[in-house]
C-alpha positions as CSV (number, residue, x, y, z in Angstrom):
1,X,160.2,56.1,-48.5
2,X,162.9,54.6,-47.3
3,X,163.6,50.6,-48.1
4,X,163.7,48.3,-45.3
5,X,167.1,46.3,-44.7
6,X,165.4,42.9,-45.7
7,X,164.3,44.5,-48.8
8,X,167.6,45.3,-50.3
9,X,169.1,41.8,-49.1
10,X,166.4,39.8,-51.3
11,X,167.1,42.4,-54.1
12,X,171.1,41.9,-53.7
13,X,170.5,38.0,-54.3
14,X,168.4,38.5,-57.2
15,X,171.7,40.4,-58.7
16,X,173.7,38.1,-58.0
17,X,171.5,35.1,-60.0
18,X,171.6,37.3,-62.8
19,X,174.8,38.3,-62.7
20,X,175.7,34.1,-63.1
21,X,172.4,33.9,-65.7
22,X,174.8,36.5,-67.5
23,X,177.9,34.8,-67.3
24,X,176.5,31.4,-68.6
25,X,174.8,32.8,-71.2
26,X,176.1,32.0,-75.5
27,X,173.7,33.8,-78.1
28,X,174.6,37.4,-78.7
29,X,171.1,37.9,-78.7
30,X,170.9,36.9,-75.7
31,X,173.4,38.6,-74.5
32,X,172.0,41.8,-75.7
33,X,168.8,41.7,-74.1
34,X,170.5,40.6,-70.7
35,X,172.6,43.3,-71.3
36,X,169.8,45.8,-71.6
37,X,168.5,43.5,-68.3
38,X,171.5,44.1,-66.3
39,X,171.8,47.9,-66.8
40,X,168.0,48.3,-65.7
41,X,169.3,45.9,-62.9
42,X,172.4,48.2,-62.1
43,X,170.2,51.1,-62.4
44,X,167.6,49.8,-59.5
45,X,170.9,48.8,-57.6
46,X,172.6,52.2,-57.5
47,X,169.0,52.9,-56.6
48,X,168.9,50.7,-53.8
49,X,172.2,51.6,-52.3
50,X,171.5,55.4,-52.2
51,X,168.1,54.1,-50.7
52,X,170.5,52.3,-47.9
53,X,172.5,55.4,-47.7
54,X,169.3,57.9,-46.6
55,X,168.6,55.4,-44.3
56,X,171.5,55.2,-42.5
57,X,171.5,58.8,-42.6
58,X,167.7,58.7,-41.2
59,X,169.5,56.3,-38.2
60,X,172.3,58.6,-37.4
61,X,169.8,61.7,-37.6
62,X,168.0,59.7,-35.1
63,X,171.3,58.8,-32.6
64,X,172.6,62.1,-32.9
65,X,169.1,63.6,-31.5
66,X,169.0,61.2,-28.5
67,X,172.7,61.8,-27.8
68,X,171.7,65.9,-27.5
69,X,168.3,65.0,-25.4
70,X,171.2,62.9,-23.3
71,X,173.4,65.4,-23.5
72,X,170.9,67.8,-22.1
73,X,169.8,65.6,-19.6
74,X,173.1,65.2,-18.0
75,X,173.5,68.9,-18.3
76,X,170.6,69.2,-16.0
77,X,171.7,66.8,-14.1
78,X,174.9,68.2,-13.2
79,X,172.6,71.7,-12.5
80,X,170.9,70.2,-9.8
81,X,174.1,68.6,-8.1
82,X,175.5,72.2,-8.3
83,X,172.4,73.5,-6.9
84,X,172.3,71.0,-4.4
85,X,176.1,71.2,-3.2
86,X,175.6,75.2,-3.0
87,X,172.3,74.4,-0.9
88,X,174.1,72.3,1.2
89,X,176.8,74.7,2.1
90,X,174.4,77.8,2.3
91,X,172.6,75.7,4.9
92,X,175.6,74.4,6.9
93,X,176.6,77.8,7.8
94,X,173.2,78.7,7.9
95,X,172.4,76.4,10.8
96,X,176.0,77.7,12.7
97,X,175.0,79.2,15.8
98,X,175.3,82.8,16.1
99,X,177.9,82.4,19.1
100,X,180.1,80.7,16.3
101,X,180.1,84.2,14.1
102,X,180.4,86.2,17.3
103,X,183.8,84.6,18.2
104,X,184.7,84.6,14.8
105,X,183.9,88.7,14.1
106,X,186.2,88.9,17.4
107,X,188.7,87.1,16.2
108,X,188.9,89.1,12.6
109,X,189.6,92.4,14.7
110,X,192.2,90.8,16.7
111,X,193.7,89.5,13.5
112,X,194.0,92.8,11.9
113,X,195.0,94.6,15.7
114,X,197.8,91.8,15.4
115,X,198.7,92.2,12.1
116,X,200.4,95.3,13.5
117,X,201.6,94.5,16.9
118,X,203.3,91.8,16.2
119,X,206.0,92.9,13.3
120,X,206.2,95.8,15.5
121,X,207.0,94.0,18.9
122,X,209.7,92.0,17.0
123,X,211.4,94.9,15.7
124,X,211.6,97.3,18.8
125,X,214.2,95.8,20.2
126,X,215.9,96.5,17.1
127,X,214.6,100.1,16.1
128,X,215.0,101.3,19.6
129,X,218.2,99.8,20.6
130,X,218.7,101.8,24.0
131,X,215.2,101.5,25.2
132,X,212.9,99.0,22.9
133,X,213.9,96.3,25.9
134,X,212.9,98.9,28.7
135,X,209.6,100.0,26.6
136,X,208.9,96.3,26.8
137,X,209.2,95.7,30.1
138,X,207.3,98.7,31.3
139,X,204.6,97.7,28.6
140,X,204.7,94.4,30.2
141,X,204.8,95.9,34.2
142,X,201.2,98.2,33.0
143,X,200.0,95.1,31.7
144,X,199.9,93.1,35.1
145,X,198.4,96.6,36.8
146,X,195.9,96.7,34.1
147,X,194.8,93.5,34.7
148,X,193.1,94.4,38.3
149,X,191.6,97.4,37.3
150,X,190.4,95.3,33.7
151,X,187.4,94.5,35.8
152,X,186.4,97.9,37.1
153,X,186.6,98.6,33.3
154,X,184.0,96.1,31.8
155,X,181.7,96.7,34.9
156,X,181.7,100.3,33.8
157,X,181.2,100.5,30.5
158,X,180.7,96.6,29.3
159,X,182.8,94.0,27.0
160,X,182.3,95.6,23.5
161,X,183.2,99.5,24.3
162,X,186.9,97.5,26.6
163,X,187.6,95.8,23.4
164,X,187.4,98.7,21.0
165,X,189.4,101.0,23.4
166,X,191.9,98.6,24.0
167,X,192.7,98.2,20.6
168,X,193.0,101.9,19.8
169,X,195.7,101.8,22.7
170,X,197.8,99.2,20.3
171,X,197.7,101.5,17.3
172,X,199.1,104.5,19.6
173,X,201.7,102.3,20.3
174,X,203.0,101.1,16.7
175,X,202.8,105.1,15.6
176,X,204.8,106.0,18.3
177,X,207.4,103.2,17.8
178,X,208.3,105.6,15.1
179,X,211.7,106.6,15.0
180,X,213.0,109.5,13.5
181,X,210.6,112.3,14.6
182,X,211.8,113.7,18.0
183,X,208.2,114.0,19.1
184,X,207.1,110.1,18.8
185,X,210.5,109.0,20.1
186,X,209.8,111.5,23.3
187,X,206.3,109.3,23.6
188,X,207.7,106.0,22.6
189,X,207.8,104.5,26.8
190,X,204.6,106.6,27.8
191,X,202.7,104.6,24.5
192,X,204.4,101.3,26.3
193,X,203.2,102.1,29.2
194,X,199.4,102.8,27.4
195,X,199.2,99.9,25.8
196,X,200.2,98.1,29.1
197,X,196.7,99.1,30.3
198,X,195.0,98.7,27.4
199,X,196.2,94.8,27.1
200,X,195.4,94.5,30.4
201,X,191.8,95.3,29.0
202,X,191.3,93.6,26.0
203,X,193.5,90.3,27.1
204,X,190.5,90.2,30.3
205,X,188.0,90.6,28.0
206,X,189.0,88.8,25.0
207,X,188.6,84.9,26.9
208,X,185.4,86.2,28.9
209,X,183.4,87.2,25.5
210,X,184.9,83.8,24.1
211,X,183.9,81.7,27.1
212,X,180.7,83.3,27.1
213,X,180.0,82.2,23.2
214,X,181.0,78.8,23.9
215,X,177.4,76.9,24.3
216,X,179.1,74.0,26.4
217,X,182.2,72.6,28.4
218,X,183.1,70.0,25.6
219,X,183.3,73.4,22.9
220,X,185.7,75.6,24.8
221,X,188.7,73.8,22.7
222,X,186.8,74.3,19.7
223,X,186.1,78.5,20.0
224,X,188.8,78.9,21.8
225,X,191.2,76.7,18.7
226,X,189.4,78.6,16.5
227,X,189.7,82.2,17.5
228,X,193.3,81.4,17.9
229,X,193.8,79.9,14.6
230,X,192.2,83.2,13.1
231,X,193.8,86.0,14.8
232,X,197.0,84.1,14.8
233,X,197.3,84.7,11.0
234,X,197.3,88.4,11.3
235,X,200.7,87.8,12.8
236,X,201.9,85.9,9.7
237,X,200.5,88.5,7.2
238,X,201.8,91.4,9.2
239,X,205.3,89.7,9.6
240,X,205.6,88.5,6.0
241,X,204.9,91.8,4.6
242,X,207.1,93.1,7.4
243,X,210.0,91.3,6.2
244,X,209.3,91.7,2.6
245,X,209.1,95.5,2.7
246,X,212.8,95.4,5.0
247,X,214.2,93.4,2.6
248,X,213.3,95.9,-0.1
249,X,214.7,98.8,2.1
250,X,211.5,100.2,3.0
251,X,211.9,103.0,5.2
252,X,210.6,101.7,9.1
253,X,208.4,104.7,9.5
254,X,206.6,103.6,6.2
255,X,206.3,100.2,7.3
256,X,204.8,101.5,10.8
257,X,202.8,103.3,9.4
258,X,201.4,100.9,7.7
259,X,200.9,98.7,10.3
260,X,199.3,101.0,12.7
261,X,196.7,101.8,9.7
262,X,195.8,98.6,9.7
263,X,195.7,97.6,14.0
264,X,193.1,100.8,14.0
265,X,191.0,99.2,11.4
266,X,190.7,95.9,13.9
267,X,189.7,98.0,16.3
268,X,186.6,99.6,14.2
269,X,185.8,96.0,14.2
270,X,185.5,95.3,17.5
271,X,183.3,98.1,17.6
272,X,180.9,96.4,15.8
273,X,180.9,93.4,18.1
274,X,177.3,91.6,19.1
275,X,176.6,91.2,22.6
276,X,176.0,88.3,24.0
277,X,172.6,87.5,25.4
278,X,172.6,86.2,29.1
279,X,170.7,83.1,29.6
280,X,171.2,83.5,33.7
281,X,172.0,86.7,34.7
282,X,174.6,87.6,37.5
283,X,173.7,90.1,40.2
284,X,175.7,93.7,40.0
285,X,178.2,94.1,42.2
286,X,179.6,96.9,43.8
287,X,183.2,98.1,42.5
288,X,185.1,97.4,46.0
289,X,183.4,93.8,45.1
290,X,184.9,93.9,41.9
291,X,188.2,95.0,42.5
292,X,188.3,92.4,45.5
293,X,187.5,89.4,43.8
294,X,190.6,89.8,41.3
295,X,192.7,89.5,44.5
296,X,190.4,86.5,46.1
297,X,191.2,84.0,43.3
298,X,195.2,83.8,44.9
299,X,193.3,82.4,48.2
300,X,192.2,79.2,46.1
301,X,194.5,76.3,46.0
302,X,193.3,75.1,42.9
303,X,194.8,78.5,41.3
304,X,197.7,78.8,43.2
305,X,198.8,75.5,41.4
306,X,198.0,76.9,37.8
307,X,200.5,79.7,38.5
308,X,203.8,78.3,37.2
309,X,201.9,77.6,34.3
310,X,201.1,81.0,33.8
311,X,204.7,82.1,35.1
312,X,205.7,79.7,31.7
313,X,203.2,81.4,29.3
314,X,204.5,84.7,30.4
315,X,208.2,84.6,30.5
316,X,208.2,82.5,27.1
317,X,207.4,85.3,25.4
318,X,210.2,87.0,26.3
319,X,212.3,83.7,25.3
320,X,210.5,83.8,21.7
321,X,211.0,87.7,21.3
322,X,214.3,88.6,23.2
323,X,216.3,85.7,23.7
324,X,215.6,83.9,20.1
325,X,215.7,87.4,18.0
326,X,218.3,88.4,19.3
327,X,220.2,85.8,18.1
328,X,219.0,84.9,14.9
329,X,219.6,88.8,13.9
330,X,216.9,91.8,12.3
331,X,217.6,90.4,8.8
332,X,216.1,87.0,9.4
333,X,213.4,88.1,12.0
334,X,210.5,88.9,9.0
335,X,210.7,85.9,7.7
336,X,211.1,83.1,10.7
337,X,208.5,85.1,12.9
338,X,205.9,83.7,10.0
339,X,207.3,80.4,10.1
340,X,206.2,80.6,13.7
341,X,202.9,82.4,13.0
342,X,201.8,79.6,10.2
343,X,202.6,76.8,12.4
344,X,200.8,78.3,15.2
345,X,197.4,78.6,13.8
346,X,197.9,74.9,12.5
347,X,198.3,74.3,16.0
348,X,195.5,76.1,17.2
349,X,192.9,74.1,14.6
350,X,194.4,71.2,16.4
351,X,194.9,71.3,20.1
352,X,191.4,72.4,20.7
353,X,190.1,69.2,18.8
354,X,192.9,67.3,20.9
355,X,190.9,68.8,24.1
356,X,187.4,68.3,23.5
357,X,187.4,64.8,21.5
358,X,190.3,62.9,24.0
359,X,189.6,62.1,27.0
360,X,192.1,63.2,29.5
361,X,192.9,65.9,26.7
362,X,194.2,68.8,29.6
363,X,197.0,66.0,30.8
364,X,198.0,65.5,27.2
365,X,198.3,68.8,26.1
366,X,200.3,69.4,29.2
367,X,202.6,66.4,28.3
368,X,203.2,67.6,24.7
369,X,203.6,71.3,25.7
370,X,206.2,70.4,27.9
371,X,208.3,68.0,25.1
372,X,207.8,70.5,22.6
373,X,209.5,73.5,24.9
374,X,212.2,70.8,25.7
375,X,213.2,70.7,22.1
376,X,213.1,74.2,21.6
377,X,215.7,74.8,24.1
378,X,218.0,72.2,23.2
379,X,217.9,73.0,19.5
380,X,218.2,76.7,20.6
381,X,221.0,75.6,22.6
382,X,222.9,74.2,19.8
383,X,222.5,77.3,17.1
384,X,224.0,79.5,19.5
385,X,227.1,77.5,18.4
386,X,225.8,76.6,15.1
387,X,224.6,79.6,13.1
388,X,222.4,77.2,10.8
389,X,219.4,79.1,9.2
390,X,217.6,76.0,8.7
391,X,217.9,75.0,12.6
392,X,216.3,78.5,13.2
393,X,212.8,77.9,10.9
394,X,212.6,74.2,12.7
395,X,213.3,76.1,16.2
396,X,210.6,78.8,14.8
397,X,208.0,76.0,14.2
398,X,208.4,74.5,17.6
399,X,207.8,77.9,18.8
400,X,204.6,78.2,17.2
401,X,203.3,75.0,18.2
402,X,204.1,75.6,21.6
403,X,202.7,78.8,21.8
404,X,199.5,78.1,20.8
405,X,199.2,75.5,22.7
406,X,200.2,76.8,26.3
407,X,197.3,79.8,25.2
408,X,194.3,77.0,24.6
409,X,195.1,75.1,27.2
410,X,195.2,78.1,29.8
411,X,192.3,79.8,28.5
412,X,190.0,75.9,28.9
413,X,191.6,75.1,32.4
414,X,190.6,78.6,33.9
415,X,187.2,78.6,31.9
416,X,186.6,75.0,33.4
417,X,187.7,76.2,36.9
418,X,185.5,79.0,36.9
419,X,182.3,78.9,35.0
420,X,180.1,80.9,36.8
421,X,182.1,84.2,37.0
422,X,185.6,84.2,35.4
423,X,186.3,87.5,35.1
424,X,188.2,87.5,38.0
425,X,190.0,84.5,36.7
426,X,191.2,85.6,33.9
427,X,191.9,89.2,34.7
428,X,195.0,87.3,37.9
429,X,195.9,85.0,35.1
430,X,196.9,87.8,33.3
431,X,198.4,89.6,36.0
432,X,200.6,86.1,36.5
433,X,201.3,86.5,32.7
434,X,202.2,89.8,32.2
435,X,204.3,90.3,35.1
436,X,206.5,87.6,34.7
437,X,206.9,88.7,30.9
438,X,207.8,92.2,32.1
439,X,210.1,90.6,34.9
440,X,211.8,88.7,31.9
441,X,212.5,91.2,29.3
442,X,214.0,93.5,31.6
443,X,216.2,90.7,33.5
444,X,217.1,88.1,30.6
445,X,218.5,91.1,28.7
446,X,221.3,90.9,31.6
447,X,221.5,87.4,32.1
448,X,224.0,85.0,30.3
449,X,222.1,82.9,27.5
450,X,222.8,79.5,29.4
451,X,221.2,80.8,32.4
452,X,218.0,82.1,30.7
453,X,217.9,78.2,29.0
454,X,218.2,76.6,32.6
455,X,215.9,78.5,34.5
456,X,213.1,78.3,31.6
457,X,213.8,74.4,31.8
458,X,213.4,74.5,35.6
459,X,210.4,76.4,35.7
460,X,208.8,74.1,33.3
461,X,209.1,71.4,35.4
462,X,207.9,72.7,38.0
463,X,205.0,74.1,36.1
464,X,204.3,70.6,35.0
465,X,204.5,69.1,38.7
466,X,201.8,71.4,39.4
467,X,199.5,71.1,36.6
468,X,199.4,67.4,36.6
469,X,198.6,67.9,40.9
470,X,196.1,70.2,39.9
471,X,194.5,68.0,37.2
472,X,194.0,65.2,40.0
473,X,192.7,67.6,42.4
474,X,189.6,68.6,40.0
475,X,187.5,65.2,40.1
476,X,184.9,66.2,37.7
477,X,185.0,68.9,35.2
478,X,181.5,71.3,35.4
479,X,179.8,71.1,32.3
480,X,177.8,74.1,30.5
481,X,174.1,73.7,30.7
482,X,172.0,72.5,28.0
483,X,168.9,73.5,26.7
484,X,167.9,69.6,27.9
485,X,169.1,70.0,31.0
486,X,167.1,72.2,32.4
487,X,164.2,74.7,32.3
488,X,165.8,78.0,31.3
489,X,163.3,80.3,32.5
490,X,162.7,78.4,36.1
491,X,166.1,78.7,36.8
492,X,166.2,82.5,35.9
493,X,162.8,82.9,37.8
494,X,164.8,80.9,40.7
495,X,168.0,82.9,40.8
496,X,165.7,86.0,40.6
497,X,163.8,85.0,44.1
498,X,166.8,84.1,45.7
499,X,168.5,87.0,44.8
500,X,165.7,88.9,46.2
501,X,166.0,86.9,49.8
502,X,169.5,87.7,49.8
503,X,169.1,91.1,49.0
504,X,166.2,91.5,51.8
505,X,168.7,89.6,54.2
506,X,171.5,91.9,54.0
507,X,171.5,95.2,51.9
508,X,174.8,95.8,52.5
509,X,176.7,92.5,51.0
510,X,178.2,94.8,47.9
511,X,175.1,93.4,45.6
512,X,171.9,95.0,44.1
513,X,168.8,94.1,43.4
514,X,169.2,94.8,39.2
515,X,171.5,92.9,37.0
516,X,174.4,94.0,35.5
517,X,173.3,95.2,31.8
518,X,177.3,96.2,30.6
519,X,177.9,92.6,30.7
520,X,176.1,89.5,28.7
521,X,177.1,86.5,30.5
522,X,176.7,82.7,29.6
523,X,177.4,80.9,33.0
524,X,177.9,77.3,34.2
525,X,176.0,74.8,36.5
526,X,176.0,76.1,39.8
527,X,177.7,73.1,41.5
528,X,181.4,73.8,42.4
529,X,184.5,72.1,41.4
């Protein structure tokens, strides 16, 4: 058994009083028998000390044990804080509404449709260098006509089955952008003109199935940011590997091959979209109706001053594609289009906070839209003298920014204009859009490059006149309904009976008594703006 600390203490002080009873000792006698004495005495101490030794031994035994129960402890500890960080993130996106995952699945088959598109749009002016400008423009001229017959479209044969064909129209476009094989050249402007009408289609139907998600007013900037900020990186993917594979000396048809592969994969996507469930449903109407009412939105004042906007959104893409490419040159394109792609889904993540957390966010955006265009002209202006590579990624950037934000802050001003039934809306915004893009690829490839810069800077300040007249006209913004607001199923039950006295009243008004199943639709208050 091991001694106790005290105990070898009281037997250390006893050595020492004989070790002085030694030292003052005479006789040889004496000395003898303390000799004998002190080597039993040393014996017992060596004794002692190895006694001290096991227990210290004992003690660290002991330390050592309770540092591996510690150990242990803190192992489990750091178990549960794993467990509970993954349990906290499994139930964050657990408790996502399911609109949130429908405008995101959208958004990944417009990422991989773009992924495509866009390398290939930046290089046809280039690969088809007598008529990549005129394919443009009649791409551009099929996309305002498709815009009016969009609706007839998705009151046929619904949202999901308009976004999948309209997709497969882009990927017959990038294969037959081929050049080199006589019968894709001989099909290149017929595919332009296809995929006229199939943008029409999907660029109706993309904001309506987005709007539709979005559970309230104060969210539009939020889905709408983030769909933007999604698909937007298919175009920097698409363009970086775009410019990598030229600067290898990738054959084009290779590389277009490639990118129609992957456009046709986006469009199985889309395929696979969820409808929307309507919470009020809308009565059918007719297809004289439906064609009509794209036309009826020009008779509203309120629209008629969001059209230089549109006029902006539409001929700046001819200024980022025809007047900016061609001057930076096809050797530098790859690489400063995803400059502009990267800093255009930043932008995306943040304009639509910028709209739904500040108040007065519409005026703002409108403001910085308008500074950030300014910039882009005057620094444009300057490396038409300048040939600074530098001064082209900064112009690039600007770009970006700017284009993302002119497309959020359409997309929430028409959605907050028209609540109930936007299909319309959107479908003469992008007539507006489309048409003046057409109108400016095939006219600024004629003009002198001053002239384009003046007349974009004029129409932007027009476009800003009437915006900010437009934002004072609108006095209150209608807000989507909550589930507090109201009782969902009396107002369905409501709209049902007056639907019915309406329908009794007149059977001839271009409505019918069912509702129109093609088409989920999440609508606004009733009240108008």
């Amino acid at each position: 058994m091991a001694l106790k600390y005290n105990d070898i203490e009281e037997r250390e002080e006893i050595n020492n009083d004989l070790a002085r009873y030694i030292d003052g000792a005479s006789s040889e006698n004496n000395n003898v028998i303390i000799t004998n004495q002190y080597t039993d005495i040393n014996n017992e101490k060596i004794q002692l000390n190895n006694n001290k030794e096991n227990y210290q031994d004992v003690k660290l035994n002991d330390i050592n044990t309770n540092n591996n129960k510690n150990s242990n402890n803190n192992n489990d500890d750091d178990y549960y804080i794993n467990k509970s960080i993954i349990s906290r993130i499994y139930y964050f996106f657990k408790d996502q509404p399911s609109s949130l995952y429908n405008t995101i699945h959208c958004a990944i088959g417009f990422l991989f449709i773009f992924f495509g598109y866009s390398p290939t749009q930046s290089l046809i002016t280039n690969l088809h260098e007598n008529n990549g400008s005129i394919g443009l423009a009649l791409l551009y001229f099929s996309f305002a006509i498709g815009c009016f017959i969009a609706p007839l479209i998705l009151k046929k044969i619904g949202l999901i089955k308009s976004l999948t064909i309209a997709g497969i129209t882009y990927a017959i476009f990038i294969f037959c952008s081929i050049t080199g094989v006589a019968v894709l050249e001989g099909l290149f402007l017929p595919a332009s003109i296809l995929i006229g009408f199939g943008a029409g289609l999907l660029w109706t139907s993309q904001p309506v199935y987005v709007s539709r998600n979005a559970p309230t007013e104060k969210e539009l900037g939020l889905y709408s940011g983030m769909f933007q900020t999604i698909y937007s990186m298919g175009s920097i993917v698409g363009n970086a590997i775009s410019g990598t594979l030229q600067n290898e000396d990738v054959n084009p048809t290779i590389i277009l091959s490639i990118l129609g592969s992957c456009t046709f994969c986006g469009c199985i996507l889309l395929a696979f979209l969820r409808r929307v469930d309507p919470i009020v449903p809308t009565p059918r109407k007719s297809f004289s109706k439906t064609f009509i009412g794209a036309f009826m939105v020009f008779k509203d004042r309120k629209f008629l001053l969001l059209i230089p906007l549109l006029i902006v959104q539409g001929q700046s893409q001819s200024y980022f594609y025809e007047t900016f490419n061609g001057i930076i040159g096809l050797d530098r394109i790859g690489y400063i289009s995803v400059t502009m792609g990267i800093v255009s889904v930043i932008g995306s993540s943040v304009w639509g906070r910028i709209h739904d957390k500040v108040k007065g966010g519409k005026k703002l955006l409108a403001l910085i839209m308008a500074v950030l265009y300014l910039l882009s002209l005057t620094l444009l202006s300057c490396a038409y003298y300048f040939d600074q590579i530098p001064m082209f990624y900064v112009i690039a950037a600007i770009n970006g920014l700017f284009d993302s934000l002119q497309t959020i802050l359409i997309f929430v001003t028409v959605a907050s204009l028209y609540p109930n039934d936007n299909v319309s809306a959107f479908s003469a915004s992008r007539f507006l859009m489309s048409i003046s893009t057409g109108i400016a690829f095939f006219v600024f490839h004629y003009l002198n490059f001053f002239v384009v810069i003046f007349w974009i800077l004029a129409l932007t300040i027009v476009a800003q006149i009437c915006y900010h007249n437009l934002l004072q006209e609108i006095k209150s913004i209608v807000k989507l309904p909550n589930d507090d607001d109201y009782d969902t199923h009396a107002d369905i039950n409501k709209f049902n009976h007056s639907n019915q006295n309406v329908n009794n009243n007149d059977n001839d008004n271009g409505y019918e008594l069912d509702y129109d199943d093609t088409e989920s639709n999440l609508s606004y208050d009733n009240n108008k703006i």
